[in-house]
Structure formats: C-alpha cells, structure tokens
N, C-alpha and C positions, 0 to 999 in steps of 0.2 A: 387628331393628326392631320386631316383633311385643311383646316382652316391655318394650320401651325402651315402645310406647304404652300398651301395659295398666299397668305402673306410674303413669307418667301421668294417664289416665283415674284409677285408682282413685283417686290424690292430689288430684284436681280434683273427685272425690264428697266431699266431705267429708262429708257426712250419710251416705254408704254406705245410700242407699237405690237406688242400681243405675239411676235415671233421668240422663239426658242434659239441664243448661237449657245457656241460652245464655251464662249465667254459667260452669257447668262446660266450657263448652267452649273458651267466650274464656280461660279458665284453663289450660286445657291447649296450646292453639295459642301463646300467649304466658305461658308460665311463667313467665318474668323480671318479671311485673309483677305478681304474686301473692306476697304472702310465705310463705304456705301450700304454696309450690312451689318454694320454693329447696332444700329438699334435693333433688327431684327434677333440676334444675338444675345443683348443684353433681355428682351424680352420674351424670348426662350428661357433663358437659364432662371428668372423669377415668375414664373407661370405658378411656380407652387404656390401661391398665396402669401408666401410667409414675406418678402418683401427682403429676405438674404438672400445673399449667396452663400453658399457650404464649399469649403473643399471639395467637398465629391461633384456639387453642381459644376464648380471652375472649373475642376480635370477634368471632369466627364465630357466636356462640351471638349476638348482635345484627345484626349485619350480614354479608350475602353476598353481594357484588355479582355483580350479572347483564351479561351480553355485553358488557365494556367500559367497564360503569358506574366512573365515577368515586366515589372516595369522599367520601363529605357532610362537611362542620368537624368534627359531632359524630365522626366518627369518629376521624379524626385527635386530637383533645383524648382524648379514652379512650384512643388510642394512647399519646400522653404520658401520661398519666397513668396506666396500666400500668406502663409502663418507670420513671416518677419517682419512683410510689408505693406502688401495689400489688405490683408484683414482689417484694417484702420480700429474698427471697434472689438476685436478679440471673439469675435463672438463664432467659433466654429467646431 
C-alpha cells in the first residue's frame, strides 16, 4: 500500500516541488478524474498479475458499496457497457 501511495502522491506533484495543495490532493484521492493520473490508474487496477481488467476491477476503482448499499443506475450503465463495449476480448 505504501508504494501503491507514494506513486500517487508523486503523480499528483506534477511541479515535483515536494508540497501538498488541495489540488494535489483531490488528485490523488480521486485519480480517475485527472488525466494526469490515468497511468497511475490504469496501473492500479492491473497489479494483480493477471494482465486484465475484470468487471469488479473496473467498478471497483468507481464504486464500492458499503453495508448493503444498493447500486446507483450509474452503475449498472457502466456495468453494461463494460460487458457491451469495453470488454473488447469477452473475457470477464
């Protein structure tokens, strides 16, 4: 976990001047909304060796429900449209 944040952080200094804003932060907390942070993103989500992404990796990196939560439309539509479109090789 340690190494998975320091990547991170350092991705979200972009000026690599070694301070903390709130920009860098909101950067690193939600990576997904930075394009500046998509390789650390994409190299998050294949960590597991296996060299795919799963459904669960994709949603997971957006949403995690908590105690029971239901999941929102948005999710379900990402779900589809993983499986319809992004999956490219079926393989999930």
């Amino acid at each position: 976990m340690l190494t998975r944040d320091e990547r991170g952080l350092r991705t979200a200094d972009r000026d690599r001047d070694g301070t903390t804003t709130k920009d860098k932060f909101t950067a690193f907390l939600h990576p997904e909304e930075y394009d500046h942070m998509k390789a650390v993103v994409i190299q998050e989500t294949v960590e597991d060796g296996d060299g795919k992404i799963t459904l669960d990796e994709y949603i997971g990196d957006m949403f995690t429900p908590e105690n029971g939560e239901s999941e929102p439309d948005w999710v379900l539509m990402e779900k589809k449209h993983f499986t319809e479109f992004r999956d490219t090789n079926k393989v999930h």
